[in-house]
Each structure stands twice: as C-alpha cells, then as structure tokens.
TORDO-902083 format. One record per residue: y, x, z of N, C-alpha, C in turn; residue in one letter. Coordinates in Angstrom, 3 decimals. Example, Ala and Ser with C-alpha at 12.3 -4.5 7.8 and 13.67 -1.06 7.14 Angstrom:
2
-5.690,13.190,7.800,-4.500,12.300,7.800,-3.300,13.200,7.800,A
-2.250,12.850,7.080,-1.060,13.670,7.140,0.030,12.900,7.870,S
//
This chain:
277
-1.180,0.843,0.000,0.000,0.000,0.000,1.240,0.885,0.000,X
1.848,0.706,-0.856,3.372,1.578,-1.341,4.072,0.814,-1.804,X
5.472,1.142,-1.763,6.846,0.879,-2.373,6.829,1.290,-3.487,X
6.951,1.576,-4.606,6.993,1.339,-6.107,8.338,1.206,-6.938,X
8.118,-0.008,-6.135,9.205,-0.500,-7.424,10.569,-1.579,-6.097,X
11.596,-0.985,-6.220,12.604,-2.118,-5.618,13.492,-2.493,-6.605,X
13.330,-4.295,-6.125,15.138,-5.180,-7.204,16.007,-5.287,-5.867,X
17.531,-4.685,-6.198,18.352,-5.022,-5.297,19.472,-6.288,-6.223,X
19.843,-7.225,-5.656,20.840,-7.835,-6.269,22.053,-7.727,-6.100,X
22.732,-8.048,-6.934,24.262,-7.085,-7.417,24.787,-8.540,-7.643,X
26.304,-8.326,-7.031,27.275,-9.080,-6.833,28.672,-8.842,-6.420,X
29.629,-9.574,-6.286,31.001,-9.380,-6.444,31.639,-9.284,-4.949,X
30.782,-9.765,-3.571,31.037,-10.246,-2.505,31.391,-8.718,-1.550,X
32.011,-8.377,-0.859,32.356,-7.103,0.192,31.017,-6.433,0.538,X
29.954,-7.131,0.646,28.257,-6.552,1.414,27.613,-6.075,-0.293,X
28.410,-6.111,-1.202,27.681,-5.232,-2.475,27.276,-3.852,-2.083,X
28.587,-3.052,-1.574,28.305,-1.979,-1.656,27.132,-1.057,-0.787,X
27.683,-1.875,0.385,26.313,-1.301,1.733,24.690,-2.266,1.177,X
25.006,-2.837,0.620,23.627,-3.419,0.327,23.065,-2.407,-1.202,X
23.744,-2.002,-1.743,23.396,-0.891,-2.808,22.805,0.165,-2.506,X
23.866,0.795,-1.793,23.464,2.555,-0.562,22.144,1.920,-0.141,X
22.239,0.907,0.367,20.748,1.129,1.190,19.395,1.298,0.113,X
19.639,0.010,-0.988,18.772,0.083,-2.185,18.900,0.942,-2.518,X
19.740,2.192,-2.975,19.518,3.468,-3.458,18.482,4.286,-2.509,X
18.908,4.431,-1.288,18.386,5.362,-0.086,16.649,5.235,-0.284,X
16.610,3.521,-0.084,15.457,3.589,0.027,14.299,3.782,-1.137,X
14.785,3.961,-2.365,14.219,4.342,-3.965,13.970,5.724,-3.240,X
15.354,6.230,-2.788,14.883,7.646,-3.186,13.670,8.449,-2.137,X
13.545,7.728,-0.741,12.754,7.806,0.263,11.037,7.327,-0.574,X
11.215,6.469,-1.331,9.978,5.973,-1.334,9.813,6.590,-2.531,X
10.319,7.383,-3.298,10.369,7.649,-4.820,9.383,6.821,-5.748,X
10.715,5.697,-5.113,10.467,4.245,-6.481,11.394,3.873,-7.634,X
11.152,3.329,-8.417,11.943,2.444,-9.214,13.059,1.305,-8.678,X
14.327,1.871,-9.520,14.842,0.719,-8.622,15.710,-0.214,-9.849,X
16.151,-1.288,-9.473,16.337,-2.165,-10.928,17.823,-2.997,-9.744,X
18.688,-3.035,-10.364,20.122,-3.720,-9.842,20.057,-5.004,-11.108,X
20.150,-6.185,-10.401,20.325,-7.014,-11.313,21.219,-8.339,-10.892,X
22.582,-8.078,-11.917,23.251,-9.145,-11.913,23.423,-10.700,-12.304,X
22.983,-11.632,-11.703,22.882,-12.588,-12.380,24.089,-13.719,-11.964,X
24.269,-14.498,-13.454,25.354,-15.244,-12.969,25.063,-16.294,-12.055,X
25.938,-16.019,-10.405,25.763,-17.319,-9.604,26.081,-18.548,-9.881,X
24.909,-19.464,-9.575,25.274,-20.687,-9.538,26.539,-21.537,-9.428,X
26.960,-21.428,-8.421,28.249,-21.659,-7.872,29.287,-21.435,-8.816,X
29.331,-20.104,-9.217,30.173,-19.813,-10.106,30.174,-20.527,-11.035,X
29.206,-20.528,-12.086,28.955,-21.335,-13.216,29.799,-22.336,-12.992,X
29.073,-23.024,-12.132,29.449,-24.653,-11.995,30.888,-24.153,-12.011,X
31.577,-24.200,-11.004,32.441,-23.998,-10.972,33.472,-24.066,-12.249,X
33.400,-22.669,-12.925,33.698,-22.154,-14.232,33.727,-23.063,-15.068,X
32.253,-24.190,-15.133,31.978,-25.127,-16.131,32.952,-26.372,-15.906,X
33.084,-26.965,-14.770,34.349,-27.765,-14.271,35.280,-27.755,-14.702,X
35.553,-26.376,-14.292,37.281,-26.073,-14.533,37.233,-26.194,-16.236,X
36.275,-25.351,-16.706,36.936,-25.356,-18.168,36.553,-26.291,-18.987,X
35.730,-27.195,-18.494,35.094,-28.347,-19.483,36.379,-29.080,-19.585,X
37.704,-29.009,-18.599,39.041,-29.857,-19.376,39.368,-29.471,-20.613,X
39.556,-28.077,-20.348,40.281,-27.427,-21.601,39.429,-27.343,-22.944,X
37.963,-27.628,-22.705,36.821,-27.426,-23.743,36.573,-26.121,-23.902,X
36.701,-24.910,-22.543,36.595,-23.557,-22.845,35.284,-22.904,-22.179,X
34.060,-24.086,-22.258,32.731,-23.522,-21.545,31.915,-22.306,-22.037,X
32.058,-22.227,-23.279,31.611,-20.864,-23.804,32.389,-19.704,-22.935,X
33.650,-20.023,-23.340,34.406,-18.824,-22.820,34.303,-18.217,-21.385,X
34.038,-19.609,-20.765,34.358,-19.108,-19.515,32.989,-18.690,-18.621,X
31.813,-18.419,-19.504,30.637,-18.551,-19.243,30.494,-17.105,-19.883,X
31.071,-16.826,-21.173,31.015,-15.431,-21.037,31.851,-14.346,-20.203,X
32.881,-15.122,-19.605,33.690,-14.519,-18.791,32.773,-13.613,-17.691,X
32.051,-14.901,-17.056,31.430,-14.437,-15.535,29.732,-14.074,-16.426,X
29.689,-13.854,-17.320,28.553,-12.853,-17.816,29.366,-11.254,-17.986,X
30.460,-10.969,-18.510,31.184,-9.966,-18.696,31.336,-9.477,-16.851,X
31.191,-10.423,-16.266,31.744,-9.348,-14.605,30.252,-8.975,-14.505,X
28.999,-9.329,-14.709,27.595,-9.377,-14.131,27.539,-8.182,-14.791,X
27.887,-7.984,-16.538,27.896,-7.316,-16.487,28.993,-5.575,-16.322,X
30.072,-5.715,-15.532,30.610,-4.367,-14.702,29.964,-3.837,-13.256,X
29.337,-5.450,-13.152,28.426,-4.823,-12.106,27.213,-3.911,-12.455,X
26.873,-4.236,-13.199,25.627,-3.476,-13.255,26.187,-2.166,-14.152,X
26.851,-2.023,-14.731,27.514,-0.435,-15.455,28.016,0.304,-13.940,X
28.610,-0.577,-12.907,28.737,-0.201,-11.470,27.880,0.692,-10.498,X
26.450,-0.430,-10.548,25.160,0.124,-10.435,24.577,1.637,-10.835,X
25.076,1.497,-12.374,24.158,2.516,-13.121,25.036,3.881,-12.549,X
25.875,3.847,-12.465,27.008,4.965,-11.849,26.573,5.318,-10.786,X
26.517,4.324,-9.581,25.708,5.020,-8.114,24.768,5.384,-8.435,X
23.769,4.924,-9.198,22.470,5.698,-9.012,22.133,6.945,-9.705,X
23.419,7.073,-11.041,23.196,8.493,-11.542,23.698,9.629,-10.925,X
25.022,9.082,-9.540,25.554,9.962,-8.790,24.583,10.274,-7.982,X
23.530,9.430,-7.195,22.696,9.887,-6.055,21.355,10.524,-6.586,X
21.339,10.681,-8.123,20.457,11.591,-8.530,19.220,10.539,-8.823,X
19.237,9.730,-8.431,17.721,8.666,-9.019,17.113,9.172,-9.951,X
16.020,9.038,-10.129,15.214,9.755,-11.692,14.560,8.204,-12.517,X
14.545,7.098,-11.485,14.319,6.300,-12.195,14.999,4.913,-11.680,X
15.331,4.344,-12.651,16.495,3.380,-12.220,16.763,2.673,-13.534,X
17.365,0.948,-13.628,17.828,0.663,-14.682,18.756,-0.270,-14.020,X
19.725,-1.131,-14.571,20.690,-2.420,-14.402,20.387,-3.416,-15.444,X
20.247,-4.554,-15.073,20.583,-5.646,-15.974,21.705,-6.440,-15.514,X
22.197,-7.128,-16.495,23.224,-8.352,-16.439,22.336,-9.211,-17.226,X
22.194,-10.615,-16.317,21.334,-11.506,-16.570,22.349,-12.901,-17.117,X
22.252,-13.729,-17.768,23.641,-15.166,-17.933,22.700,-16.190,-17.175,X
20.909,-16.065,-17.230,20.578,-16.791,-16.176,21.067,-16.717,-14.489,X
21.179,-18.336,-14.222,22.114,-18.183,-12.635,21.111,-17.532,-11.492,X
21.472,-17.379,-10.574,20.576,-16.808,-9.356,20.421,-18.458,-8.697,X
19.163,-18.354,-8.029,18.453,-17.756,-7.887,17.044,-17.642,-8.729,X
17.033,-18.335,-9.603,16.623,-18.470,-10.752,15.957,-16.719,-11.624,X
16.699,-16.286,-12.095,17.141,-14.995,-12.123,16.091,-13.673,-10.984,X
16.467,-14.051,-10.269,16.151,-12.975,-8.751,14.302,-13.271,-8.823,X
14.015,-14.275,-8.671,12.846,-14.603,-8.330,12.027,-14.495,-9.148,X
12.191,-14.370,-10.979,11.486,-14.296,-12.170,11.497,-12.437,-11.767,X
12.597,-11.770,-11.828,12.534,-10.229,-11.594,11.266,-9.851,-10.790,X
11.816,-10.298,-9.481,11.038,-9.952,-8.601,9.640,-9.929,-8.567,X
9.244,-10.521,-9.535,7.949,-10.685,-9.564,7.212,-9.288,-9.856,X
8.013,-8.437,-10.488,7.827,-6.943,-10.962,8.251,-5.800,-9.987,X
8.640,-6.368,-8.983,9.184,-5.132,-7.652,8.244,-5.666,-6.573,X
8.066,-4.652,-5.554,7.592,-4.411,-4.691,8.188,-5.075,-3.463,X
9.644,-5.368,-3.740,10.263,-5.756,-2.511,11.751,-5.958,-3.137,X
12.483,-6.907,-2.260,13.878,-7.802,-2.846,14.982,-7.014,-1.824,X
15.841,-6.881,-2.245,17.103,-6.495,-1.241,17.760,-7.606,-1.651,X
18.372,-8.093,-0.503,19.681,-9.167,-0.346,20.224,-8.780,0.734,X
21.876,-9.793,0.706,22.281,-9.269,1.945,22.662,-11.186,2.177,X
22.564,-11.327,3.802,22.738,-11.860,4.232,24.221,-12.881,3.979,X
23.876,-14.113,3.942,25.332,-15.262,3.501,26.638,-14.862,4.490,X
27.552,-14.824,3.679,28.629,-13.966,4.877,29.458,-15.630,4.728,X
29.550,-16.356,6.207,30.434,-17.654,6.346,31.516,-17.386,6.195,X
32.580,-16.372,6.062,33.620,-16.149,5.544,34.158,-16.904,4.156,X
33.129,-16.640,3.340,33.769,-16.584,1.845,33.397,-18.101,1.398,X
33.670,-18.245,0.147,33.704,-19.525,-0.203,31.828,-19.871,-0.736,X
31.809,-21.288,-0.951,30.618,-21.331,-1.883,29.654,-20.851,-0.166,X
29.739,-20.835,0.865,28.786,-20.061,1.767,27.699,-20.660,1.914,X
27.686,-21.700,2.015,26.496,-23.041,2.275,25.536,-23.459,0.861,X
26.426,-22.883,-0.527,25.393,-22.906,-1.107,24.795,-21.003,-1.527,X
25.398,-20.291,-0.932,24.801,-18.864,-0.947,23.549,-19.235,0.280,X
23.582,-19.996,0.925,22.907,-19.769,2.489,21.574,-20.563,2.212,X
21.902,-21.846,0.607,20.989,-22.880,-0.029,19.901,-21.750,-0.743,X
20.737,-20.489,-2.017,20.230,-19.906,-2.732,19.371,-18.692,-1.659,X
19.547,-18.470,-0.698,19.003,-17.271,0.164,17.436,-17.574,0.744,X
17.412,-19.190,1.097,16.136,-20.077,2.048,15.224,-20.095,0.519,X
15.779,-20.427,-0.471,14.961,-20.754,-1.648,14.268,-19.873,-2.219,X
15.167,-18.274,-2.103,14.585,-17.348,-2.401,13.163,-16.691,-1.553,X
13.244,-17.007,-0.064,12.491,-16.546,0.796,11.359,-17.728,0.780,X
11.277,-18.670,0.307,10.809,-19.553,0.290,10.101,-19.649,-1.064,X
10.155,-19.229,-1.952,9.847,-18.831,-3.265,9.315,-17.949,-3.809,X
10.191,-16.058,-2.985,10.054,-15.511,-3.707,8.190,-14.509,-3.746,X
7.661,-13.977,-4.627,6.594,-14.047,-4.452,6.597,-12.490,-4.146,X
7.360,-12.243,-3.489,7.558,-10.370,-2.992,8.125,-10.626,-1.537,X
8.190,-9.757,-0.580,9.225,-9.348,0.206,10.524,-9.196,0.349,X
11.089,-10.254,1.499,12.590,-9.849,1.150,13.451,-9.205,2.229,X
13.934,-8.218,1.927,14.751,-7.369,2.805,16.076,-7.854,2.962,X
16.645,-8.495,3.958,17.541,-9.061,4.525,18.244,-8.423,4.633,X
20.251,-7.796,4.543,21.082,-6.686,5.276,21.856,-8.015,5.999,X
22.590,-7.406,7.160,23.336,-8.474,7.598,24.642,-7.860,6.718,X
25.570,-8.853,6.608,26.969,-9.304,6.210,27.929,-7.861,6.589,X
27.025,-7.864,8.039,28.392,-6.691,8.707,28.014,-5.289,8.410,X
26.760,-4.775,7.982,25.856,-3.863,7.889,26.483,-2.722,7.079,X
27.202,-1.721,7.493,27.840,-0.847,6.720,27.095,0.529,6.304,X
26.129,0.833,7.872,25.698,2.021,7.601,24.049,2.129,6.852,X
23.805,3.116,6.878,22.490,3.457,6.231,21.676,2.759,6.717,X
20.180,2.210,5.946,19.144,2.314,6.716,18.301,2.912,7.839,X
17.990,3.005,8.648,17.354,3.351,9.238,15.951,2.895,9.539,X
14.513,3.143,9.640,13.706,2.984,10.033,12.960,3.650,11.034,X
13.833,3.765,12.351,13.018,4.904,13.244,12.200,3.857,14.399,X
12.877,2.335,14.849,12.404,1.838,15.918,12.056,0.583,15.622,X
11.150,-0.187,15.207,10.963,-1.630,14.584,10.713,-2.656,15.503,X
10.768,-3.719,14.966,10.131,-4.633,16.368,9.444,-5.612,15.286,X
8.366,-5.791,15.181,7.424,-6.827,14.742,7.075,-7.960,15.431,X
7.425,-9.322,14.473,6.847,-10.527,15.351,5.700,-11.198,14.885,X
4.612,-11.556,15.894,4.100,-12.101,15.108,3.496,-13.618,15.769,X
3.263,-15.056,15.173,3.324,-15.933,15.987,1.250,-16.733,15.643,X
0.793,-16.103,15.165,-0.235,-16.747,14.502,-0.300,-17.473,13.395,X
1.053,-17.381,12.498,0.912,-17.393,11.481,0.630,-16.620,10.299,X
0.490,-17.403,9.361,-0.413,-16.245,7.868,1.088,-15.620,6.937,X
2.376,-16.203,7.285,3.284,-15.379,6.849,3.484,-14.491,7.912,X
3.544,-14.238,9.140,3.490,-12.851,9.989,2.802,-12.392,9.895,X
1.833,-12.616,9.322,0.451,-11.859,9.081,1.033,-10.745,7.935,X
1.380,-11.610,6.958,1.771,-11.248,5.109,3.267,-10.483,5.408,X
3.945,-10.599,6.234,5.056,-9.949,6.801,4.997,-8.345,7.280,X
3.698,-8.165,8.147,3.290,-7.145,8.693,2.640,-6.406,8.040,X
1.905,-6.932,7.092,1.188,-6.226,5.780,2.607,-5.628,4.815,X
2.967,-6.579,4.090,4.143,-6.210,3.408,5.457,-4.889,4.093,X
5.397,-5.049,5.318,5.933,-3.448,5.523,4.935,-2.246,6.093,X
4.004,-2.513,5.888,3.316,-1.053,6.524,4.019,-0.029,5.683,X
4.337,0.062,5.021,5.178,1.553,4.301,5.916,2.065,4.997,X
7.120,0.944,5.746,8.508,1.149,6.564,7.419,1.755,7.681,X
7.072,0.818,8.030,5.669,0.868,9.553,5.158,2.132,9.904,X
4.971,2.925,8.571,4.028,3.989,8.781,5.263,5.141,9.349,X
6.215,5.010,8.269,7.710,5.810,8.675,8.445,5.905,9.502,X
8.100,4.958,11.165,8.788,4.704,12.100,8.350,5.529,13.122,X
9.241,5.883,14.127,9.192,6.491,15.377,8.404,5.443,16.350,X
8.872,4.331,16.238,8.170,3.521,17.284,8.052,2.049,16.798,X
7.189,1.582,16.757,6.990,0.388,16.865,6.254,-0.646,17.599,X
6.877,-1.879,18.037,6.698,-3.023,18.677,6.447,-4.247,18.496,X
5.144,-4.427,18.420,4.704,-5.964,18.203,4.815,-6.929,19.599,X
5.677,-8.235,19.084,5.720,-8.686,19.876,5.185,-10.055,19.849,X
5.171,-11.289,20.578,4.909,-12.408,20.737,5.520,-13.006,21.995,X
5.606,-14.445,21.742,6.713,-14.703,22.648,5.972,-15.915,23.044,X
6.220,-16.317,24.123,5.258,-18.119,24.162,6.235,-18.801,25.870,X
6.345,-19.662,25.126,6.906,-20.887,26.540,6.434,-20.989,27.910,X
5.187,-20.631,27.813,4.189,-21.303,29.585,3.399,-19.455,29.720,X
3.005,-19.044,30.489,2.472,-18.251,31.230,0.824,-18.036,30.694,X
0.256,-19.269,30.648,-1.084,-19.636,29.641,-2.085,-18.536,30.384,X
-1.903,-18.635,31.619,-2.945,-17.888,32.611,-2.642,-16.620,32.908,X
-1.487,-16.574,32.020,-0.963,-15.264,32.240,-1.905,-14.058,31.545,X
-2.997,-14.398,30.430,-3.445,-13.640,29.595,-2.695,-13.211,28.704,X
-2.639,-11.869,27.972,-1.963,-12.156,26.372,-2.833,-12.367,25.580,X
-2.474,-12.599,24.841,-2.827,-13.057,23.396,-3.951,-12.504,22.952,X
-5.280,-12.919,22.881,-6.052,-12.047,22.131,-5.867,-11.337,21.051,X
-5.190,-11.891,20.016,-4.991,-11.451,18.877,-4.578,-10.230,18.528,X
-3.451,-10.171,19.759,-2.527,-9.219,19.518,-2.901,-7.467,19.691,X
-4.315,-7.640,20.608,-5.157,-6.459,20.664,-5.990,-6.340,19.237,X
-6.414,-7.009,18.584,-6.778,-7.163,16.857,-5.906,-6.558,16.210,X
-4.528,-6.828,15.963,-3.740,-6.514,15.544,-3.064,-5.122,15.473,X
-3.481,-4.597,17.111,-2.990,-3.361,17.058,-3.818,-2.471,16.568,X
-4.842,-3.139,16.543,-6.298,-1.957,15.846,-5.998,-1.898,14.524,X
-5.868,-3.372,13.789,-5.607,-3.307,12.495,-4.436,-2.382,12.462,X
-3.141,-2.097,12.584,-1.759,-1.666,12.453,-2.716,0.103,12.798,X
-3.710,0.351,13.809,-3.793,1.441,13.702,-4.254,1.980,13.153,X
-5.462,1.235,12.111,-6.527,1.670,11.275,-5.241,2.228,9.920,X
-4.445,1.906,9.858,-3.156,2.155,8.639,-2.452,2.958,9.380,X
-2.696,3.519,10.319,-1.726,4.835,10.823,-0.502,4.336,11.229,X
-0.531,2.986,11.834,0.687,2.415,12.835,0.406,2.701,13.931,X
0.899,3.454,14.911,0.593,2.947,16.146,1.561,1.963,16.918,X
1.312,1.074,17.369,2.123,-0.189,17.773,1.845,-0.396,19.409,X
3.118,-1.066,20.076,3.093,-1.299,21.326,3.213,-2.088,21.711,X
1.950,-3.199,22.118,2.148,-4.373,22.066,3.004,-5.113,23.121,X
3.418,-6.354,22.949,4.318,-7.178,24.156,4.055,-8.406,24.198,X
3.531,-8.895,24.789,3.170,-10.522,25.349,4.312,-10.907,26.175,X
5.642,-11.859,25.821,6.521,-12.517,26.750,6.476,-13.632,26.755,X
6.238,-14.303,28.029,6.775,-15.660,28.318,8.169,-15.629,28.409,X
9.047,-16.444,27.492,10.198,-16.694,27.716,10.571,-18.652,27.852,X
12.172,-18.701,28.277,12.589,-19.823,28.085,13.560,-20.247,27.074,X
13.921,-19.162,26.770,15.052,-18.734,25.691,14.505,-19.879,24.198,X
15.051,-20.506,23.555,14.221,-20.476,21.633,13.795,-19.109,21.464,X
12.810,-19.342,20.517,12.398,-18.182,19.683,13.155,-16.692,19.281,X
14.132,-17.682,18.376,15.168,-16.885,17.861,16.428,-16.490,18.299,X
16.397,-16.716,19.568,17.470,-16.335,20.348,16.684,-15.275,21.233,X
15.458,-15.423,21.827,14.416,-14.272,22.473,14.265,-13.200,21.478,X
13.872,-13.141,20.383,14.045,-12.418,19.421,15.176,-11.632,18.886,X
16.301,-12.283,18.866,17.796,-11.791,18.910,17.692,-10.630,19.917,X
17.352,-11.277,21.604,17.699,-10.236,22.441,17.074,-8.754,23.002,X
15.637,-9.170,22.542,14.376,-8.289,22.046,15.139,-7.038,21.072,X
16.039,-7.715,19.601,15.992,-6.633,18.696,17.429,-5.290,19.341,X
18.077,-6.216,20.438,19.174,-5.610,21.264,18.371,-4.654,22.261,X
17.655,-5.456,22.928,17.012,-4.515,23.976,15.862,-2.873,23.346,X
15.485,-3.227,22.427,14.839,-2.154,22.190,15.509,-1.154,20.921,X
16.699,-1.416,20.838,17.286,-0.809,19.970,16.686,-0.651,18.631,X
16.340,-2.206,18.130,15.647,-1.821,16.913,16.444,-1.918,15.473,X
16.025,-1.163,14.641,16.666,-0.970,13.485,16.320,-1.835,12.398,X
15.245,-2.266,12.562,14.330,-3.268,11.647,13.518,-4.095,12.155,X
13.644,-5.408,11.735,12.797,-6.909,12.132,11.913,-7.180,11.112,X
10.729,-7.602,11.455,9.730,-7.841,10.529,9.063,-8.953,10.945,X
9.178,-10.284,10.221,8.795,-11.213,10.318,8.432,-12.337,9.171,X
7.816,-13.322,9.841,7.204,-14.657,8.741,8.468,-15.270,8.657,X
8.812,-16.134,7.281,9.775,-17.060,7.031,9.455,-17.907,6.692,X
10.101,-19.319,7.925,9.072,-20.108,7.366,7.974,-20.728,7.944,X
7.491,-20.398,8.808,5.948,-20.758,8.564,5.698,-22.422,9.177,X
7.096,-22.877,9.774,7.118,-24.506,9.501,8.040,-25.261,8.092,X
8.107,-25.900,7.668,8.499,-26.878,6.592,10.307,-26.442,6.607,X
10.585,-26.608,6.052,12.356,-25.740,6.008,12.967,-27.454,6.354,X
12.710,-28.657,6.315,13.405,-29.964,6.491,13.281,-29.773,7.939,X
11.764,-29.122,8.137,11.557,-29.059,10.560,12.669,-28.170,10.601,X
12.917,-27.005,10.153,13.832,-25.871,10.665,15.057,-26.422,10.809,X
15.098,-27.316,9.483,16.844,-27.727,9.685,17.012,-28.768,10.637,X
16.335,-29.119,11.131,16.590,-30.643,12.098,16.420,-30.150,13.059,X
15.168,-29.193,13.540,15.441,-29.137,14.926,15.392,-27.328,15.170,X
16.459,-26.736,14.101,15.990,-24.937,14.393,14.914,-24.483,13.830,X
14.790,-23.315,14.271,13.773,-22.575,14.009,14.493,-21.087,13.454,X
13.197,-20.192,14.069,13.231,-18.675,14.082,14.005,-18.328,12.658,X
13.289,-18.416,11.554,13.787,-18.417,10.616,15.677,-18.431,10.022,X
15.987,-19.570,10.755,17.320,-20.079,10.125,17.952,-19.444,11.439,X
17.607,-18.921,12.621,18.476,-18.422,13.316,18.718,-16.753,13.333,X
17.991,-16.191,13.029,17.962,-14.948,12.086,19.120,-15.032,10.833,X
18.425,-16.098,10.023,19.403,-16.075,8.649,21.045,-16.238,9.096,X
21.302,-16.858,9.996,22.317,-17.101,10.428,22.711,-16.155,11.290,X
22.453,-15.404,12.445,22.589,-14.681,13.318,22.141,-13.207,13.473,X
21.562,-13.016,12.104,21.030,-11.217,12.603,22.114,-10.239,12.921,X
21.273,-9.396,13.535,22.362,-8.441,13.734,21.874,-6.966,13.362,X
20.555,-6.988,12.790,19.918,-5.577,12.328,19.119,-6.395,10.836,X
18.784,-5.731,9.762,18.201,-5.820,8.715,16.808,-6.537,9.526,X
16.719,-7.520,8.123,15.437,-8.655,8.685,14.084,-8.151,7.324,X
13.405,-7.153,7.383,11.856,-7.960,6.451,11.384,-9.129,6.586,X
11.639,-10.057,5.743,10.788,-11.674,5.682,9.482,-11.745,4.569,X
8.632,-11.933,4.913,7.611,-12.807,3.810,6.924,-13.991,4.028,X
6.952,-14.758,2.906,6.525,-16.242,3.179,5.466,-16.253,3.042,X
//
C-alpha cells in the first residue's frame, strides 16, 4: 500500500496556496504523481449563467471562468516546476466541481481539499460540494483546515475508530502517513463504562496496524462530551498533526438533524482530517 498518485484541487479562494505546498510536499515525500485540477465551480457557473443570461452573454461568460481555471493551473505548473517535481501535470476542466474532482480522482491515490472557509460567499454550497465529495468520492480525502498555513506534518496521529467499515477503510487508506509517524493513537470513545472493559477490537486492531509496521497506542474513553467534540479535544490534547477517520458511517440526512462526528470535524477542525467513506 503506497501513495502513487495525488489530485489536489485548485481554486481562487485564500486556502489555495497552503493547500498546494502541502500537495506539493507530500508528492515529493511519497515520490508520487501529482495532478492540480481546476474545475469550474458550480456556484460560479450558476452564478455567471444568471447574470449573463440578461445580456445573452452565456458563452462568454462561461469562457470567462474557464480562462481563470485555467491561470490556475499555469499557477500550479509554476510551483511544481519551482519545487523540482519530476512528475506532475495541471488541468483546467469547464466541467463544474464536484463533478470534475470525483471522475479525476478515480486515478489518484488520494484527494487534497481544503476545508469550507464560512467567511466567503457561496459557503453552504462549498460545504454541499465538500459532504458529496466524501460521500462519493471513491479515494481518500485529505481535509486542510481553512486556517492551515504551515506544512504538513505527520509526526503524531490520532486514529478513530468506531466499529465501522469506513474506519476500518480510513485506517487502511493511511497506513503510508501511519507508517511515517512518530507516534500513533488509536482511539475509541463510548458513553457508559460497559464494565469498564475496552473494546475487544481494539487489541485486533493494534496487531493488524502492527503486522504493517504501525505501532499504535491504544485508548478506550468513556466520555460525556459528543463524539466530535471528544475528538476535537483528544486531537488538542495529544498534539496531533493528523486525524484519521470514517465519514459518514450514519446516513448524512441523521448527521444533519441530529450531528454527528463527521459534520463536526467538517465544520470545526483544527488539524488536517484523512476521511474515507
């Protein structure tokens, strides 16, 4: 199990650039392929198509925001010939995202995005296109938060896992990062005490993680906290650099009505999230 091949997606928003550096860093760590691909957002379109369907200027204004997709990616091709990449390409796509992202991806190893920044406009449907992607996409997706300026790091991880088959597919999908870490922490979290055993599983788990040259430290907590707020304070307390988890693994209509791990992460991280569905 290796890194290969990474798609980072390229866009116009302030988190382009730290979400690039990192997609570069980590090509060149894993000496993979890396592919920047601009596609025209949804939002935009529409948008674009609105405004100019008065004037009757939908061509135009459709090649407009294909002409920025593509400076992004001539953008792209520039960082990566400065940081020396040996293998690397850009596209500018006129298909919208997320549309776009998820056909790519099917050819990479793993997705870079960065997290919906509530600042900017259009946020609620960036935050629509982000659940769909993780929910869809048939790779790994590497989460940056909004605020995330500096490098990657992978020295201290914290792994969750709840008995589901996307934490399962989560924990598989980074053994690469996994193997590269100083320390890592599997955790599990549960409401009641439950005899005060842990988890069987979670001794399975560490065998598996060790048979791949993880060694992992497991943690059984009873908390009262939600999930994703225990988890929040977990990735504070152990100073971790990277979250690795299932997305998902209830119905996204349960998450939105009553929470869930998932959407409070998407909303609240504060360190880079690995998700797989």
């Amino acid at each position: 199990m290796s890194i290969r091949s990474i798609l980072v997606h390229l866009d116009a928003t302030p988190a382009n650039t730290a979400r690039t550096n990192i997609a570069v860093s980590l090509a060149q760590a894993c000496s993979a392929h890396l592919t920047g691909l601009a596609p025209v957002t949804g939002a935009a379109l529409q948008n674009f198509q609105t405004a100019a369907a008065l004037d009757g200027y939908v061509a135009g204004a459709s090649a407009a925001l294909l002409g920025r997709a593509d400076d992004l990616a001539q953008d792209f091709q520039l960082r990566c010939q400065a940081a020396g990449l040996v293998s690397f390409e850009a596209l500018a796509d006129k298909a919208p995202s997320p549309d776009s992202l998820l056909r790519q991806a099917q050819c990479a190893d793993l997705l870079v995005l960065s997290q919906p920044d509530p600042s900017l406009p259009n946020y609620r449907q960036h935050l629509a296109d982000v659940e769909e992607l993780l929910l869809a996409s048939a790779r790994p997706v590497l989460l940056i938060p909004y605020t995330h300026l500096d490098p990657l790091r992978v020295r201290r991880v914290l792994v969750t896992w709840d008995g589901s088959r996307e934490s399962v597919r989560a924990m598989t999908d980074a053994l690469p990062l996994l193997r590269s870490a100083e320390r890592v922490t599997l955790m599990h979290w549960r409401s009641e005490p439950a005899e005060g055993a842990p988890q069987p599983g979670l001794a399975s788990l560490r065998q598996w993680l060790a048979r791949h040259d993880v060694q992992a430290e497991v943690r059984d907590e009873v908390t009262t906290l939600a999930v994703g707020d225990a988890l929040l304070n977990a990735a504070s307390d152990h100073g971790a650099d990277l979250v690795v988890m299932g997305a998902y693994g209830h119905a996204r209509w349960a998450e939105r009505l009553f929470g869930g791990v998932s959407r409070t992460l998407l909303q609240s991280m504060t360190v880079p999230v690995l998700m797989s569905h």
